[in-house]
N, C-alpha and C positions, 0 to 999 in steps of 0.2 A: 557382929560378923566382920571379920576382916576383909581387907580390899587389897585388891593387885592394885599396885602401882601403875600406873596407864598415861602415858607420856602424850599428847594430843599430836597430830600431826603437822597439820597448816601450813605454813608458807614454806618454814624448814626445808618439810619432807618432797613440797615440791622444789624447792631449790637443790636439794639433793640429786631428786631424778632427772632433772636436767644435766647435771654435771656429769649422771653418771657415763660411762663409754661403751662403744658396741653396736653392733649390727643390728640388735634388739634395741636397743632405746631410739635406735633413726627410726624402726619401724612404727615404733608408739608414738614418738615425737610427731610423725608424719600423718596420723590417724586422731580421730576422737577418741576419749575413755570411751569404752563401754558402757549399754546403761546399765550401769550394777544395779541400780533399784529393782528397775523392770527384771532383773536376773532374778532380785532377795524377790522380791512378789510372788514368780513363779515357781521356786525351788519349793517357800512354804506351797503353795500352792499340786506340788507333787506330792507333800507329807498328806495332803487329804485325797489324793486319791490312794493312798496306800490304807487310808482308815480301815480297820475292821468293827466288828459290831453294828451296833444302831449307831449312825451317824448323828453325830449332832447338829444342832438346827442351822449352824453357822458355815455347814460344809458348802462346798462353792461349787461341787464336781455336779453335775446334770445328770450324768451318765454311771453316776454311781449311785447305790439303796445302801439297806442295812443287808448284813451276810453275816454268814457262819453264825447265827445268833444263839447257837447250841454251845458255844465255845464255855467251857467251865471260867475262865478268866474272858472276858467282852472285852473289847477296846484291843489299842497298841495298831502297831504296822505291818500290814504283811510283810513280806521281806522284801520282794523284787518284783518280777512277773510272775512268781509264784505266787503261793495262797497262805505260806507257814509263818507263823510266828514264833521264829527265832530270836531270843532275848537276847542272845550276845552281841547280833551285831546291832541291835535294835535298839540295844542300851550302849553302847556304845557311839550309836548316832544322837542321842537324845542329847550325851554327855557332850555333843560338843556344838549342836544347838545352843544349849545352857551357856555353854562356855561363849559364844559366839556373842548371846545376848549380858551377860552378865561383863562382856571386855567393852562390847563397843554398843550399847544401849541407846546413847544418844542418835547415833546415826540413823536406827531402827525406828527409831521415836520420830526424828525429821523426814525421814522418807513415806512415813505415813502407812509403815508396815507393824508397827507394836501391837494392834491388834493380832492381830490375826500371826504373830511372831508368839505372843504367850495363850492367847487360843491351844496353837499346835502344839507347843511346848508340854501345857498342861494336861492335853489329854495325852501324851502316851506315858505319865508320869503317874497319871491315875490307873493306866493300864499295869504298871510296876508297883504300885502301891496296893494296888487289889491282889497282885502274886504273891504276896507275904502270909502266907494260913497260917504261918504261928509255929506249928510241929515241923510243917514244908511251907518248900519255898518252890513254885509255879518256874520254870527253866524250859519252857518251850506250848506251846500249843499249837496243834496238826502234825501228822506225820507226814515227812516229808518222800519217803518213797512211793504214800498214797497218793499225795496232792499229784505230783506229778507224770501220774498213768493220763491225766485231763489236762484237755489244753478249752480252757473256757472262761466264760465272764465269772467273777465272784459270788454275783448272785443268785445265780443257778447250779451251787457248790455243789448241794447235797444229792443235786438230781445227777450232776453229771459223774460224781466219784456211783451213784448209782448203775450208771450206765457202763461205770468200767467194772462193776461188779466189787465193788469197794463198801462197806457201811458205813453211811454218813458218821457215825458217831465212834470208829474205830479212826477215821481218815480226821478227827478232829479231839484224839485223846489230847491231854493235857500232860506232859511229862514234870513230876516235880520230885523232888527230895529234900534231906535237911544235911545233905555231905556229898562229899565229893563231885561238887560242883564250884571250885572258887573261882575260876575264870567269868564265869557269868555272872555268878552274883555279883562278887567285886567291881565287876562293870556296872549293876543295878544298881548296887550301891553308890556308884561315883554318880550316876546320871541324875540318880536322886538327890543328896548332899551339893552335887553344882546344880541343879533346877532349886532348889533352897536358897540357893546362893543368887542366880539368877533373878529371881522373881518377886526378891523380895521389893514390897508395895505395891507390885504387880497385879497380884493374886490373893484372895483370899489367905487370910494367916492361919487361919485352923488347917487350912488345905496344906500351908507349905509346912507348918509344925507334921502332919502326917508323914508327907515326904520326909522331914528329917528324922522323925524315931523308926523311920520303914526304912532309911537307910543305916544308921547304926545297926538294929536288928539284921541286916541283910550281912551287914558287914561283918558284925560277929561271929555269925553262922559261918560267913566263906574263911574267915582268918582262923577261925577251931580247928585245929585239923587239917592243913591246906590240902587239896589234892585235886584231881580233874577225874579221876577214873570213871565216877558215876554219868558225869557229862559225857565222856569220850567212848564212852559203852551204849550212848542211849543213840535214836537216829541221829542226834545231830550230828554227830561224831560225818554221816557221809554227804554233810552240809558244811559249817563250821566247825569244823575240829578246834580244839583250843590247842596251842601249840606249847605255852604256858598258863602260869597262874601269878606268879610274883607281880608284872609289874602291871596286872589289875587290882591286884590289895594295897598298891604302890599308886598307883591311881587314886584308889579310892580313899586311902589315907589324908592325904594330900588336901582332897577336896573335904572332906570331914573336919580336917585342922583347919579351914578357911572356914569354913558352915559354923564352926561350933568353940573354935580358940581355944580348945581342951589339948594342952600336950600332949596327953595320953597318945592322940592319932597322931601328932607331929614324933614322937619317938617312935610308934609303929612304924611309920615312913621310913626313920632313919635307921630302922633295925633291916626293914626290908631293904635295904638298899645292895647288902651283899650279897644277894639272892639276884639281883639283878642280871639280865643277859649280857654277855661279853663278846668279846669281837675274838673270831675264830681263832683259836690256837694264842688264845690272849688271855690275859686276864684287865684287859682293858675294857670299861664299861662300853656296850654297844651304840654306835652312834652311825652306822651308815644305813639304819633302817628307815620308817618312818612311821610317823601317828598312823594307826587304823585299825581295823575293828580287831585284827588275832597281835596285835602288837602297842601301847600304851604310854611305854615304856618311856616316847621322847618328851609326849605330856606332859607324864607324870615326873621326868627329870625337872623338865620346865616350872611346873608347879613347885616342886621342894626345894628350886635355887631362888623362886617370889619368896616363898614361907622362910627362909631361913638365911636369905642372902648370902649364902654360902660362896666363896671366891672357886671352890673346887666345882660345884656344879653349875656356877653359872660358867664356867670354861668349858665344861661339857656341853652345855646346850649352844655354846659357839663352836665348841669341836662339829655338831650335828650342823649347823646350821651352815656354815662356810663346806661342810663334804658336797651339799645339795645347790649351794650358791656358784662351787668351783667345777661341779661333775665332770668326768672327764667325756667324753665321745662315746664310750661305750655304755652311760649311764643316762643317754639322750637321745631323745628321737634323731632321724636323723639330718632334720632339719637345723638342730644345735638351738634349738626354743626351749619345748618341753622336756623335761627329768622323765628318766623311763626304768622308772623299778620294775615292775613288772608286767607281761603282755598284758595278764586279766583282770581289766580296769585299769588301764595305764592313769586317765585319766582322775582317779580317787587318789593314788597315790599322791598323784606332782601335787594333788589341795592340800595333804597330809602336811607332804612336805610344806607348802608356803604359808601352811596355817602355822605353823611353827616357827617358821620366820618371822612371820607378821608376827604374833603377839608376844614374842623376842624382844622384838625392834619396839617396842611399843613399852619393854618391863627391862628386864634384867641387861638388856644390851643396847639401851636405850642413847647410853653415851659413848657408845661403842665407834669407834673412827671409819669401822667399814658400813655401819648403818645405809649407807646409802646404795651400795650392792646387795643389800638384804633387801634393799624395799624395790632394786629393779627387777631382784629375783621373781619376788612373792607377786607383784603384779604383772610380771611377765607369764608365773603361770595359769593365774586366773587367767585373764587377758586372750592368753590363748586359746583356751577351754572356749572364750565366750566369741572367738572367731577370727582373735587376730594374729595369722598365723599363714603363713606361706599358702595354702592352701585356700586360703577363706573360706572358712569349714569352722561352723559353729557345732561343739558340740552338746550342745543343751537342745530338748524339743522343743517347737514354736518361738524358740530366739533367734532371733539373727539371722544370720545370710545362709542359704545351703543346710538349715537344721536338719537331723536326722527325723524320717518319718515315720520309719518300721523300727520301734523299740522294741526287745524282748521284752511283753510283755501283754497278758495275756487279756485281760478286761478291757486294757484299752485297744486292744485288737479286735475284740470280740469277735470273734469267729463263732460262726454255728454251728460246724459239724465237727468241732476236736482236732481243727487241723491247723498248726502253724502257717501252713502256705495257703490259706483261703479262708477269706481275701487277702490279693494281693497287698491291697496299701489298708493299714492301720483306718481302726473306723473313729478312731477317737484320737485327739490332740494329747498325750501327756506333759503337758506344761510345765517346765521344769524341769524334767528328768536329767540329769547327766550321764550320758553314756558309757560305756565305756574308753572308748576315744580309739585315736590312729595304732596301727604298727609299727612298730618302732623305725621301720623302712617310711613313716609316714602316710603309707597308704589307710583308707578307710573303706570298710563297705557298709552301706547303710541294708542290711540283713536283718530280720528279724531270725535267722537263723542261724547266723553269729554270734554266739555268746562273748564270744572274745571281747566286740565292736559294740555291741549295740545291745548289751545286756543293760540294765538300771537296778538299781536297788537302794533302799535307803540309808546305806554306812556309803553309796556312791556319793551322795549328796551332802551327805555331813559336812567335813569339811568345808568341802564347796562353799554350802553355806555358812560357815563360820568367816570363809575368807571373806565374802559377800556382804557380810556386819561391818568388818574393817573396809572396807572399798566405800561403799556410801556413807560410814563414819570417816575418810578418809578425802572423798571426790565429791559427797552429796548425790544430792537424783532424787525425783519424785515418783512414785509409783502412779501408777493408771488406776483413776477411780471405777474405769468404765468394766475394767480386767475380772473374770471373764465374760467373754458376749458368748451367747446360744452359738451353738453349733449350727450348721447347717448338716442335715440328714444325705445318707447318701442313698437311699431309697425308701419308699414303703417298708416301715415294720412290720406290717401283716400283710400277706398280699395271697390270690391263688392263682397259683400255675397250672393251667389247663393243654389239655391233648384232646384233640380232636379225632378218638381209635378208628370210629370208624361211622359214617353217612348214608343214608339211601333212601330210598321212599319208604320203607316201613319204620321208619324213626333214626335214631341217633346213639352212639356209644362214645360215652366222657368218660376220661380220666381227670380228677379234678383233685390238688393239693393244696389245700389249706395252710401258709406257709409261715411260722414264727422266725422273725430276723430282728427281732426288738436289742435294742443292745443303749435305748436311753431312757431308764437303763434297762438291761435286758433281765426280762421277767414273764411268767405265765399269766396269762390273759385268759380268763374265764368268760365262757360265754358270748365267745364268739361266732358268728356266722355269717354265710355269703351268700347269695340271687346269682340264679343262672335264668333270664330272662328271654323267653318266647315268643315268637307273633304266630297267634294261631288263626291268624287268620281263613289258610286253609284246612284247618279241622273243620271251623264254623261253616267252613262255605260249603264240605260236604256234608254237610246237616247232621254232625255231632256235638255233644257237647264238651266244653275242657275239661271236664272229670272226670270223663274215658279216657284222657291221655293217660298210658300208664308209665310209673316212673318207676322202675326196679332197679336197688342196690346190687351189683355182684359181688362189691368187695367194698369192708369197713373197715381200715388198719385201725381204726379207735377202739373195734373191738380184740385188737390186740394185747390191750393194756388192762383188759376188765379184770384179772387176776390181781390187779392194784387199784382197783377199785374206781379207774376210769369208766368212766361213762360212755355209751356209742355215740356215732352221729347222731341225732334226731334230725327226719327228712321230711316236713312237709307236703302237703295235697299241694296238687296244681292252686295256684294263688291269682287273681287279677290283680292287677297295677292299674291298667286304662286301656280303657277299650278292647283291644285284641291282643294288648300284652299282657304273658302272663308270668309267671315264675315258679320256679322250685325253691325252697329255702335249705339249707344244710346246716345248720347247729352241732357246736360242739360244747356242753357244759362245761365241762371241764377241760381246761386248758393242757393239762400234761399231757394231751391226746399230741401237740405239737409243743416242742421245748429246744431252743436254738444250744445244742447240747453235744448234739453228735450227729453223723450223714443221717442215721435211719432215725431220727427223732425230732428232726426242724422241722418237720413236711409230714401230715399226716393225709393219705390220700381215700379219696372214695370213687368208686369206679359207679357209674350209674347208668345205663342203658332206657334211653326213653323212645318208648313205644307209641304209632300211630294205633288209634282204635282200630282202622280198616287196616288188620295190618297187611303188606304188602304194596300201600301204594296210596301217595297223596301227600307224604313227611316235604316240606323245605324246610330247610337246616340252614339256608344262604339268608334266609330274611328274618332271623332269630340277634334279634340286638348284643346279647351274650356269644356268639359264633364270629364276630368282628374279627377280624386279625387271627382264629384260631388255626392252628395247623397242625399237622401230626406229629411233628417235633416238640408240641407244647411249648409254651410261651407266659409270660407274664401276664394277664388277662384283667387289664384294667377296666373290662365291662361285664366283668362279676365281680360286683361290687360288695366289700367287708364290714361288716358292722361290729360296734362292740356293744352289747347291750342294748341292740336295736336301735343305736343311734351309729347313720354313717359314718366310718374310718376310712377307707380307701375306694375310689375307682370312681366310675361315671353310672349313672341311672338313665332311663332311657328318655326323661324327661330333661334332663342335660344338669342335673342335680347332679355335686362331684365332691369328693373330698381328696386330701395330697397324702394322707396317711401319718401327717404327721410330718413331713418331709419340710415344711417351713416351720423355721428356728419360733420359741414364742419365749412369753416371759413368765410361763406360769411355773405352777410349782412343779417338783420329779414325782412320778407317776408311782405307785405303792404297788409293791411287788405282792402277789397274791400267793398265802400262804396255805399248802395244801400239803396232807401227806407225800412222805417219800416214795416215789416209784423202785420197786423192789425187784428191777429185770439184772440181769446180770449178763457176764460175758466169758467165755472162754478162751484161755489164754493158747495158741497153738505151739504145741514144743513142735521145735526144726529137728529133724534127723540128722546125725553127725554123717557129712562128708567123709569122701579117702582119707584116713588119717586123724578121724575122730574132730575136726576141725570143726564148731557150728559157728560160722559166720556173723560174728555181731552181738556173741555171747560173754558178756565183760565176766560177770560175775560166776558166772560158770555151774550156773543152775539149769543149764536145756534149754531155755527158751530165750528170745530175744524181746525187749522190753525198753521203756522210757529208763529205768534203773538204770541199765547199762548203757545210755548216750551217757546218763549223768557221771558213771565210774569213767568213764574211759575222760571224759570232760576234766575232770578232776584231778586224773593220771597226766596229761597234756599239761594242766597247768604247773602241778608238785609234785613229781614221779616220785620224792624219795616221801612225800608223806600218804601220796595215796598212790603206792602201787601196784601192780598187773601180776599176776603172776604169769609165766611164762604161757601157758596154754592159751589164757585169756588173750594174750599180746600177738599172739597166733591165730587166735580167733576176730581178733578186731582191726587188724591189719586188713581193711576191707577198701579202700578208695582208690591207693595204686600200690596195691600187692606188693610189696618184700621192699617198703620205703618206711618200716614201720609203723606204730601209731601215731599218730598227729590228731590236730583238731578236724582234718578232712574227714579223717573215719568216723568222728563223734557225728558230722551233719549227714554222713552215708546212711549210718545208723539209724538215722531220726528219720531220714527219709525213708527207711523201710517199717521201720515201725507206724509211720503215719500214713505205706501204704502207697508214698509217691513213685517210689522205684518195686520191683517182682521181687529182685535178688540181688543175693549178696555173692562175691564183691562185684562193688560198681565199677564197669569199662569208664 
């Protein structure tokens, strides 16, 4: 296997960054590094909570299980805060993992993250190695207009595309072909040929010999014939559209001639070279763009000027690298720190850019005389990102000073009832994530409803962590042995909420909800039940007995769900505790009766009416241990107390026995998600009637109704009008936030909010 050339950094690179000049280098000079280790820890540590399939045993997340386990292809990463597994950008982050670990190893090694560095590596590699069927090749798994009708935990996938009337197994098709898909491939190909490269002594050699004939084969298939049509036609296309194809065969060539020292791929590279992208109204090779998931191109230059020491391309990869080192003000926040390609994900970009620099600085421009403004570039843009920046605004979660709390995204949100805005604050830490980042005016908003700001996904992180390899190969740092500690809960995962309908001497009327908020991780819980606890003292003393009390159901929403094979409540005879206390019991076999899923499916309620034997006269309802704090607004009812299996989970007993529900962090193992048929309810989608003028308010696509589809088109249109745009009706139609100021991203959150139900009508004063 050939090796980059890799210049070490040391005293040099620090005598460099001292020299260099600038309002930036006083700020750095004047602060600590970063801890990049503790950065590298949690970035991997974001790759496993993106896991799909059965986790394996080394995953770290608490709040994560196994999911989607029906997937035709198991493993890889979901994308973002969504639930899809899209291979392009997915392979495109792995490729530069690989890259990251196969430049700067050593540091990986000393910081005491190598584990858990080719851990993460190798499982989405096996994920890419299992897409290869031979005839096809696997290029996406989930659809992506399904995933997104459901805003919910991973775990409860199949329930909840249920509840928007979705089949689990339509909402989890596997798209593949053996053509017209070379953009993706090509990138599978490269992430596999550099994890080969990467990992060798690593990993198992039969494992990385697969990786490498699963990227040849992958490679061959996407360079037959190049084209994207089959990709660009399938859903991805209203996700990651491939914008080209050349310079991922250009990528992947590259890394093949490194993997395998066969010319063969080193003259592919150079054939592909005049296929290359050019700078507008040029025929000069493109160089103001940058490394990322729909763009390769700077890589893969970078790569062919290692392999061939070429004098013409290693001038390229410093044409690229001095555009982004010198940016002008309009190519920068406006702070004059961070590079600012583009608003969505500013942040992925500026790593693109200084991963490029770095491992420049590091190969082919190593003797370069400006080296030292490459290295205050590339750690000025990390640096930034990790909080040191006008603002003191970290944008990574659980780092630093002021991290963001509400990431888009949706597991670690977990919400129960489908809804972005509740709860307020994120129930889970994503460790690691890199946000989005600021506007180019600098400002930030920590929104979970900002895609722009506060979106994550895994080609956000790439980079990132690539730069992350050279900084503790570069600065050093130790990771934290202790990383991660339990969570702290932020209430009862099972709990019931009771109302107090109505009281009087001839007995009692409860409203009583049985309520799933599980979310560590969030899962169906069979066999649950709760005591609603009486002192009958006065029954007894009118010389009855308590099995004359009578206890009648009005209403079972359990038996709502029988058509799916849920079970009802089971209720209980009057029960003794001690002495004069007594109880009712409420059982619910089967858990899908409550499923933190959607508004009408966290809380399964039973309405029960209990009657005095004399009736008309004799009932106290005040001296009933369960009636504590009850009132007719209903309440959390920590004295009807929850069991799972007959052993207490939540609330107080009258003999002052109590459980927290789980609400104190422990060290045991993640709790096994119970696997039961698919609930098969569904839902109606309501078409809006067109307005004066045929206008339906919020309609992107222009099918009648309004829907999560259309936040994502008009999202989309905001970011790249000329590759995803509006037709004119639609741009008419979605002009909803302040009327005749066009589309923007204001109208995409207008949108969402009506769709999820927060606002009546469209457009929003």
């Amino acid at each position: 296997m050939f090796m980059l050339k890799k210049i070490t950094g040391g005293l040099a690179a620090a005598a460099m960054l001292m020299n260099s000049v600038g309002s930036i280098a006083t700020v750095n000079a004047a602060s600590e590094n970063p801890d990049y280790a503790e950065a590298l820890q949690k970035s991997l540590y974001f790759y496993e909570c993106q896991q799909a399939g059965p986790l394996p045993e080394w995953n770290r997340v608490e709040w994560r299980a196994d999911s989607t386990m029906i997937d035709e292809v198991k493993g890889g990463w979901y994308d973002a805060g969504d639930h899809v597994k899209f291979n392009l950008p997915m392979a495109y982050s792995a490729s530069m993992l690989a890259w990251g670990l196969y430049q700067y190893p050593d540091g990986i090694e000393k910081c005491g993250e190598m584990t858990n560095y080719v851990n993460n590596l190798t499982f989405v590699l096996d994920y890419f190695a299992d897409c290869d069927q031979g005839d096809e090749i696997v290029f996406q798994v989930g659809n992506g207009q399904k995933d997104h009708t459901w805003w919910g935990p991973v775990e409860l996938y199949e329930y909840g595309m249920a509840d928007q009337g979705n089949t689990y197994e339509s909402a989890r098709e596997a798209l593949k072909s053996s053509e017209g898909c070379s953009a993706v491939f090509g990138e599978m190909a490269a992430a596999l040929a550099a994890g080969y490269c990467a990992l060798e002594g690593k990993a198992d050699q039969a494992k990385l010999d697969n990786y490498l004939e699963t990227a040849k084969h992958i490679y061959e298939v996407a360079s037959t014939n190049p084209a994207d049509d089959v990709y660009n036609g399938s859903d991805a296309s209203g996700f990651y559209r491939s914008s080209h194809f050349y310079d991922e065969l250009f990528y992947a060539a590259n890394w093949l001639y490194i993997a395998t020292g066969d010319k063969e791929y080193l003259d592919d590279a150079t054939s592909l070279t005049s296929n290359l992208g050019k700078e507008l109204g040029s025929d000069e090779l493109k160089y103001s763009w940058v490394q990322c998931w729909d763009d390769v191109q700077q890589g893969g230059i970078l790569l062919y000027a290692i392999n061939t020491n070429d004098s013409f391309y290693i001038s390229r990869v410093k044409k690229h690298v001095e555009y982004w080192v010198n940016a002008s003000s309009d190519r920068l926040v406006d702070d004059g720190q961070l590079v600012y390609v583009s608003n969505w994900g500013c942040c992925r970009y500026a790593a693109g850019a200084a991963s490029i620099a770095a491992i420049a600085s590091d190969t082919v421009l190593a003797d370069d005389s400006d080296t030292a403004s490459y290295k205050e570039f590339y750690k000025r843009q990390i640096d930034y990102m990790l909080g040191v920046n006008p603002s003191n605004q970290s944008y990574v979660v659980g780092y630093g000073n002021n991290a963001p709390q509400n990431p888009h995204h949706r597991t670690a949100h977990a919400s129960w009832n489908n809804s972005v805005f509740d709860p307020e604050i994120s129930r889970h830490t994503l460790y690691g994530a890199l946000v989005g980042g600021p506007n180019q005016d600098g400002t930030y908003e920590d929104d979970r409803g900002n895609h722009i700001n506060n979106e994550v996904a895994t080609d956000y992180n790439a980079a990132f962590t690539t730069m992350l390899c050279k900084m503790v190969d570069e600065f050093g740092g130790t990771s934290d042995p202790t990383f991660p500690q339990a969570e702290p809960h932020d209430g009862p995962e099972i709990y019931v909420e009771a109302k107090l309908s109505k009281t009087s001497a001839s007995g009692a009327d409860l409203s009583l909800k049985i309520t799933n908020h599980t979310a560590w991780p969030a899962r169906i819980v069979d066999n649950v039940s709760y005591r609603y606890f009486m002192d009958l003292s006065e029954v007894i003393e009118a010389g009855f007995d308590p099995s004359q009390v009578v206890i009648r159901c009005d209403r079972d929403q359990a038996e709502m769900y029988s058509g799916a094979g849920v079970a009802p409540a089971e209720i209980s005879p009057v029960t003794q505790y001690k002495d004069n206390i007594y109880y009712i019991e409420v059982t619910y076999p089967d858990g899908r009766a409550m499923m933190p899923i959607s508004e009408g499916r966290h809380q399964c309620e039973i309405m029960l009416a209990i009657v005095f034997p004399n009736y008309g006269s004799g009932w106290d309802a005040t001296n009933d241990f369960s009636n504590i704090g009850m009132t007719e607004d209903g309440v959390i009812a920590e004295n009807i107390p929850c069991y799972i299996d007959g052993v207490l989970y939540y609330g107080n007993e009258p003999d002052g026995t109590s459980a927290d529900g789980g609400m104190t962090p422990s060290e045991t193992t993640k709790p096994v998600t119970t696997t039961t048929t698919t609930t098969t309810t569904t839902t109606t989608t309501t078409v809006t009637e067109p307005s004066e003028g045929g206008i339906i308010y919020g309609d992107a696509d222009l099918d009648g109704d309004v829907k999560m589809a259309d936040v994502i088109k008009v999202m989309c249109y905001t970011s790249n009008a000329e590759l995803y745009p509006l037709e004119d009706q639609a741009k008419n139609n979605c002009d909803v936030y302040q009327r005749g100021d066009g589309v923007t991203l204001s109208d995409a959150l207008s949108i969402q909010k009506k769709v999820a139900q927060v606002i009546d009508i469209l457009p929003e004063s």
